[in-house]
C-alpha positions in Angstrom: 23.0 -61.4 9.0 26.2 -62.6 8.4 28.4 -62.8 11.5 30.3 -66.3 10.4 34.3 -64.2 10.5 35.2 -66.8 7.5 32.5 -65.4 5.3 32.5 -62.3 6.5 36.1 -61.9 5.3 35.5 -64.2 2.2 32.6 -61.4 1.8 34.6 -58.5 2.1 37.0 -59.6 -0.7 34.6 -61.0 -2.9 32.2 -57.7 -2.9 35.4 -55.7 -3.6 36.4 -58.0 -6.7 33.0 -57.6 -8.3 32.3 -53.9 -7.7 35.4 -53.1 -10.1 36.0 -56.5 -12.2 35.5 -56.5 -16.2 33.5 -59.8 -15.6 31.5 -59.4 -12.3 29.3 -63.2 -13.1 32.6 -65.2 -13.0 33.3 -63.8 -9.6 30.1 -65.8 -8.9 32.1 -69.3 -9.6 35.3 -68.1 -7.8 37.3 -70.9 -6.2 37.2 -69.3 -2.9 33.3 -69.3 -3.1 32.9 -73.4 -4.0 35.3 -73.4 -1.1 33.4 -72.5 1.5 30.5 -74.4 -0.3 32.5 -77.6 0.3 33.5 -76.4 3.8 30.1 -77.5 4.6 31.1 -81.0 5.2 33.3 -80.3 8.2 31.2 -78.1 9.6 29.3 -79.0 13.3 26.0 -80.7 12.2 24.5 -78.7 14.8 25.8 -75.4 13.2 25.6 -76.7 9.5 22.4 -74.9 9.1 23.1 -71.0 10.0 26.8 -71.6 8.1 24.6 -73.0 5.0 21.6 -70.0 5.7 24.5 -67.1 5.8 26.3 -68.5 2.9 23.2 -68.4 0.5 22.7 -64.8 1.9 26.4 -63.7 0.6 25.7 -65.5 -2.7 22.6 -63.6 -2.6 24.8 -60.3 -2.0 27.1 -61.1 -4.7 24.9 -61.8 -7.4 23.0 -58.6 -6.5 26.0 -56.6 -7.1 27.3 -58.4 -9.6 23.9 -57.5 -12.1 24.6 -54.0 -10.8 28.2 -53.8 -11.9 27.4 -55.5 -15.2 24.3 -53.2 -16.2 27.2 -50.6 -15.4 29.6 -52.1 -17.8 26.7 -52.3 -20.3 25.8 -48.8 -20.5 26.5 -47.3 -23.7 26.4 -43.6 -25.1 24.0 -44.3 -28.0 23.5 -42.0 -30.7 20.0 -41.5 -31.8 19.3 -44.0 -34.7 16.0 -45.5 -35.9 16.8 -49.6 -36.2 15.2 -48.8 -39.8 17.3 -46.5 -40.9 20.8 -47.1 -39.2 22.0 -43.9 -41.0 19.1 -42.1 -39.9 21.0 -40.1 -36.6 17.7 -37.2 -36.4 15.1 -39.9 -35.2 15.0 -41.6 -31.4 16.2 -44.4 -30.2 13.4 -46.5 -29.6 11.7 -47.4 -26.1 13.6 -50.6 -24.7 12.2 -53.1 -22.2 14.0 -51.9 -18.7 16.0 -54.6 -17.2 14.1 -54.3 -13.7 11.0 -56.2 -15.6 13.1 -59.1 -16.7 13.4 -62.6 -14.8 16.4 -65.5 -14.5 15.6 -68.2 -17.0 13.7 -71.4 -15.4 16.4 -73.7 -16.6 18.4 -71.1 -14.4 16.7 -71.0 -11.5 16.0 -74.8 -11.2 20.0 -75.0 -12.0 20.0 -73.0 -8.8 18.4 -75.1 -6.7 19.2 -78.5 -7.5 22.8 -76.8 -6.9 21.9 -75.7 -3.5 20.3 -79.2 -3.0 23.3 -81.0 -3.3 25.9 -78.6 -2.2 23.5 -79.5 1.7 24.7 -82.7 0.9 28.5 -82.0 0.7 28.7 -82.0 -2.9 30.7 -79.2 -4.8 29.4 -77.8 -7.9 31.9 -77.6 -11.4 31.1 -77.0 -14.6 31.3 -78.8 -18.0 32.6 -77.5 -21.3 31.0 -77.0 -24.7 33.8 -78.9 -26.6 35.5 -81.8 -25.9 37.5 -84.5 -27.0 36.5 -87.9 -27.5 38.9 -89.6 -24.6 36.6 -87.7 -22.1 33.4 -88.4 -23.9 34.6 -92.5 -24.5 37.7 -93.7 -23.6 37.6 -92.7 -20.2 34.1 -94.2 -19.6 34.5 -97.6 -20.7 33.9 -97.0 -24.2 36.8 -97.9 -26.4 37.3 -97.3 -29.9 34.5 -99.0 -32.3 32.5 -99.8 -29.5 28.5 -100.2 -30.8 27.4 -97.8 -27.8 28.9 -94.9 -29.1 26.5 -94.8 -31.7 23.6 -94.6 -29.2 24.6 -90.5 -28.5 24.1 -88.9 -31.6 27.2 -87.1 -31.2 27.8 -84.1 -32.8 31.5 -83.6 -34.0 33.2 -81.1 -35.8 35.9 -80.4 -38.1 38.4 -79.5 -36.1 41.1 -82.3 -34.3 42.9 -83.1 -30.8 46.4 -84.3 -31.1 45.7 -87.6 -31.7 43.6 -86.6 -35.2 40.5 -87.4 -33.2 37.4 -85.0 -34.3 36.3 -82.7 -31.0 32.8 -82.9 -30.4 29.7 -81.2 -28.3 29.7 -83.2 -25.2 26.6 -85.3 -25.3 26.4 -86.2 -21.9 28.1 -84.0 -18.7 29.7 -87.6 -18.0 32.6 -86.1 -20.1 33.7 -84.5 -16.9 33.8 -87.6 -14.9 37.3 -88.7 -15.1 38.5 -84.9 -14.5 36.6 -84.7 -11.2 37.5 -87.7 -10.0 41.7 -87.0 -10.5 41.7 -83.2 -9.2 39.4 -84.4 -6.4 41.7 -88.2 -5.9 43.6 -86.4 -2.5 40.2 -85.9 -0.7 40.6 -89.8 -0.4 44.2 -90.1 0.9 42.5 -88.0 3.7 39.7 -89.5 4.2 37.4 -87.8 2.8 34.9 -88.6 -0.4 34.8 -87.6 -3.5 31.6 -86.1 -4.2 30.4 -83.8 -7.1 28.0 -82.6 -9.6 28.1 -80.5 -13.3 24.9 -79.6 -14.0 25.4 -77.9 -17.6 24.5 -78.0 -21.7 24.8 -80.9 -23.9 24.0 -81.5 -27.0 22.7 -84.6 -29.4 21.2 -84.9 -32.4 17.9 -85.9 -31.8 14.7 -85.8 -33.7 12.7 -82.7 -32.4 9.5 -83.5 -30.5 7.6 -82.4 -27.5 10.3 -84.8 -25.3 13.3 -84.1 -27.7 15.5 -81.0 -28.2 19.3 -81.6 -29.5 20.6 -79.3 -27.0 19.5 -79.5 -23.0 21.1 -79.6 -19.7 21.8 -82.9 -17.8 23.1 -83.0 -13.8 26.0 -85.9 -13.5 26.9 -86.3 -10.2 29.5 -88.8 -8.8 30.6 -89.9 -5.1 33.3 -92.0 -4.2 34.8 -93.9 -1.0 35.4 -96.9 0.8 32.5 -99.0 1.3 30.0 -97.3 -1.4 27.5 -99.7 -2.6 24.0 -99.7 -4.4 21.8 -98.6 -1.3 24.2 -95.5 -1.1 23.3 -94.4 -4.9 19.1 -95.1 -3.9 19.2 -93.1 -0.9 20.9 -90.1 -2.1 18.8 -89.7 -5.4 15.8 -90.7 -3.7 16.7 -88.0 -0.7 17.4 -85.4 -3.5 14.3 -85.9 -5.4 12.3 -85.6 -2.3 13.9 -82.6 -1.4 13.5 -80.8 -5.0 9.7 -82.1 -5.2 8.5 -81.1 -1.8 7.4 -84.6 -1.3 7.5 -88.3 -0.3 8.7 -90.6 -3.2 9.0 -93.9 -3.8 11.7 -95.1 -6.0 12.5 -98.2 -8.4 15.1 -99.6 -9.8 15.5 -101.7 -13.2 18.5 -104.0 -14.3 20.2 -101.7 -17.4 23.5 -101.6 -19.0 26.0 -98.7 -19.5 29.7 -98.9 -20.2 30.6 -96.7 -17.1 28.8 -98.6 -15.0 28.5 -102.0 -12.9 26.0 -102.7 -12.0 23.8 -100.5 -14.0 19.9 -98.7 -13.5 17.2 -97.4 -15.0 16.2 -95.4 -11.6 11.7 -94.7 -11.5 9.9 -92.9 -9.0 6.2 -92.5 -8.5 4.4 -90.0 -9.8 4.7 -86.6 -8.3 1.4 -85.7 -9.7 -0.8 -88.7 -9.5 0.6 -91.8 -7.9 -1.3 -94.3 -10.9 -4.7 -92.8 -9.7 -5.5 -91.1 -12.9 -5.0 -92.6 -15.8 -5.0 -89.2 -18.1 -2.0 -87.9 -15.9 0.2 -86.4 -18.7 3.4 -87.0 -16.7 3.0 -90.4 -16.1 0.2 -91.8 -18.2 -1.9 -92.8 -14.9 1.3 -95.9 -14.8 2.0 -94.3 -11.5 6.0 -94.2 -12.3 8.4 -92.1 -14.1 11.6 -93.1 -15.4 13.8 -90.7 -14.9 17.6 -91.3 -15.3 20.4 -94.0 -15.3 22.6 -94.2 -12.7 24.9 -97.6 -10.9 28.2 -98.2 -9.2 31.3 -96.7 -11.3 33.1 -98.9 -13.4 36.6 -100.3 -11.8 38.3 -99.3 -15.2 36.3 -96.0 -14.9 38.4 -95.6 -11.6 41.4 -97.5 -12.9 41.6 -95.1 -15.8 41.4 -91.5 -13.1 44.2 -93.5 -10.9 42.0 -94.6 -8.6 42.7 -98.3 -7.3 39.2 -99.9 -7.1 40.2 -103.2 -4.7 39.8 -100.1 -2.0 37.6 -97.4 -3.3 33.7 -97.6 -5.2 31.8 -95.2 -5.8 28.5 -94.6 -7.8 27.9 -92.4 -10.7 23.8 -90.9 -12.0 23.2 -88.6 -15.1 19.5 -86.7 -14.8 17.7 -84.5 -17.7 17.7 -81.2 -15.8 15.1 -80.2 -18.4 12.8 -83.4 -17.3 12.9 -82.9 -13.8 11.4 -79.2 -14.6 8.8 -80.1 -17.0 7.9 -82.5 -14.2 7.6 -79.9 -11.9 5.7 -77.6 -14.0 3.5 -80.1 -15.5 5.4 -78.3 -18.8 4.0 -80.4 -22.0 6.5 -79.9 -24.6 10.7 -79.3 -23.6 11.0 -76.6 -26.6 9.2 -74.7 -24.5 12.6 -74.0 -22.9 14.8 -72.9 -25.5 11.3 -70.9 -27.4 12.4 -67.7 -26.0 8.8 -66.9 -26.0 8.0 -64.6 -23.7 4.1 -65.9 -22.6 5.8 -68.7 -21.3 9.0 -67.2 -19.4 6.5 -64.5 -17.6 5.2 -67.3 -15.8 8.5 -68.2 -13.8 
């Protein structure tokens, strides 16, 4: 029951919004909503808890109504046809699947809860985009022009051009959003407060397709900054996070690595979920006992220099994690197009 008077009022108007809005899901990612996500943070410790239980149960409420008002919306007066013979107005329309027998995609629901995770942690949730331009994808990472690593993505660009005659492209990596989050979010530290933030969302590369390959997945960047942020901050928040979305206890490695963004730089491991090196025809691990599973490493001081960030005061520390790998994990799933099949034998199971 929610009894909270802030989300109870935030409630009220939100519930309103959806029943009669043309787009009921974007009410879903209202500012008001992430909000109260982040009010999380300044909340009692001791109360944290029953504010975080009752504010999953009015995102619960929304979304409920929110499918309602849009299967409303979708209801159209269809005139008999037969798909065969779209002329054809004598014959019935045939049977459809109803909605009530349908499920939220995996990638969904994981999205969900590594979400929920982090927002526990004080971390608001924003989304990438589809397009981009190449100062958010490079420049404002620590990759200038003609710099070798940019050939390491794969990037797929198109035709059309930002104002500087640069080619927009499909973000290959939800780092893209990095330098945005970090200046709309650059007051938090003038008060004393972090920056902290994920995008889990779709990006896109062109890769070979294999059973560990698809050129379009979804990858979770998160990035926290402050004064006094250093290495063991970055391990203990990805190990805390991964023991949390496993149901277990993990634990992690870290190798030397390089990226542009980043200095110094990982290749983060942790032991197997599955099989710990005790069977050597594990399929997740290979019976090595450890998984690498994402890069990660402080932020870059021109990374910060370049959001107007002054770095002789603030660090931070920035991670990038296949969302798709962390499910197939879970699942023991043995091939990633799995998740973008469609197929529904496999979807029934989630």
């Amino acid at each position: 029951m929610i009894d909270n008077p802030k989300l109870l009022q935030l409630k009220e108007e939100l519930l309103q919004q959806t029943k009669t809005s043309d787009s009921p899901q974007t009410i879903l990612r209202s500012d008001k909503l992430r909000q109260a996500m982040a009010d999380i943070r300044n909340i009692d410790p001791a109360k944290r808890g029953e504010y975080g239980k009752q504010l999953n149960q009015l995102k619960q409420e929304l979304s409920s109504v929110a499918e309602a008002r849009q299967a409303e919306l979708e209801q159209v007066d269809l005139k008999p046809i037969d798909v065969t013979a779209p002329m054809d107005i004598n014959c019935q329309v045939p049977q459809l699947l109803p909605s009530s027998e349908g499920s939220r995609h995996p990638i969904t629901q994981e999205i969900e809860k590594i979400s929920q995770i982090f927002e526990r942690m004080g971390y608001v949730v924003e989304e990438s985009r589809e397009i981009d331009d190449q100062y958010h994808m490079f420049e404002s990472l620590n990759f200038p022009k003609d710099h070798p690593a940019r050939d390491d993505y794969d990037t797929f660009m198109t035709e059309d051009v930002d104002k500087n005659g640069d080619r927009l492209i499909a973000p290959a990596h939800t780092s893209t959003m990095q330098n945005r989050i970090l200046r709309k979010y650059i007051d938090n530290l003038e008060r004393g407060e972090p920056i902290a933030s994920i995008v889990p969302d779709r990006v896109f590369r062109n890769e070979d397709l294999d059973a560990r390959h698809e050129h379009t997945f979804y990858q979770v960047e998160g990035v926290y900054v402050a004064k006094g942020v250093n290495v063991g901050n970055l391990i203990s928040t990805l190990q805390e996070f991964l023991q949390e979305y496993y149901g277990q206890k993990l634990d992690v490695r870290v190798n030397p690595f390089y990226f542009p963004f980043t200095e110094p730089s990982f290749e983060f491991a942790l032991s197997c979920p599955f099989c710990a090196g005790d069977n050597s025809n594990c399929k997740v691990c290979s019976g090595e006992g450890w998984v690498e599973l994402l890069g990660c490493g402080l932020i870059n001081p021109n990374v910060l220099k370049s959001a107007g960030i002054d770095p002789s005061q603030y660090s931070g520390f920035a991670f990038g994690c296949g969302i798709d790998r962390l499910i197939m994990m879970k699942y023991q799933i043995e091939d990633i197009r799995y998740l973008e099949s469609a197929k529904l034998d496999f979807l029934k199971q989630f």
